[in-house]
N, C-alpha and C positions, 0 to 999 in steps of 0.2 A: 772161929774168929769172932772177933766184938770190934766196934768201934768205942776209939778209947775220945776222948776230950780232943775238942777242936787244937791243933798246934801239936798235938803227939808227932804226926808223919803227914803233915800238910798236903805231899806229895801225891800219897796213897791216900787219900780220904781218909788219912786217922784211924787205917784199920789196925788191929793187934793180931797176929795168926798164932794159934798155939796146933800143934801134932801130936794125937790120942792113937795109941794101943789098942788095942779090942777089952781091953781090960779097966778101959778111962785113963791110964797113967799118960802124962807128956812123955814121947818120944821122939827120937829122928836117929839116921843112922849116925855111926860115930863121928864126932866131928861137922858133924852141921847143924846149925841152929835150929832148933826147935820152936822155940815163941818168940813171938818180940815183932820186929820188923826184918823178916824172913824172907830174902831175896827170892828165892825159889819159890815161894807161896805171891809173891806180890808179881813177879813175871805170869804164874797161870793167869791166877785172879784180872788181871791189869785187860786181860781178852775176852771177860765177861760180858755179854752182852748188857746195852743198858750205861754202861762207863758207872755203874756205881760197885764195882768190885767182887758182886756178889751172882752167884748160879745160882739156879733155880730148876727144879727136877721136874714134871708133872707126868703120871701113869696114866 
């Protein structure tokens, strides 16, 4: 995901989600949006700790 220009998706913090392969290519299963303003990417996301859309991993 990236944040795109303020006013993209106001709502979501202007996030863009794109869905990678193991191979780099965009994917998602048939039928469901893959980039853009991806409902299914913005429902996980939206429970991020923090409210700025983004996880965070630490080993």
């Amino acid at each position: 995901m990236f944040q795109r220009q303020a006013g993209y998706d106001p709502d979501h913090d202007d996030w863009f989600y794109v869905r990678f392969d193991g191979k780099g290519q965009p994917t998602a299963p048939k039928g469901v949006p893959f980039a853009g303003r991806v409902p299914k990417c913005i429902t996980c996301h939206q429970a991020a700790p923090g409210n700025d859309f983004i996880y965070s991993y630490t080993r």
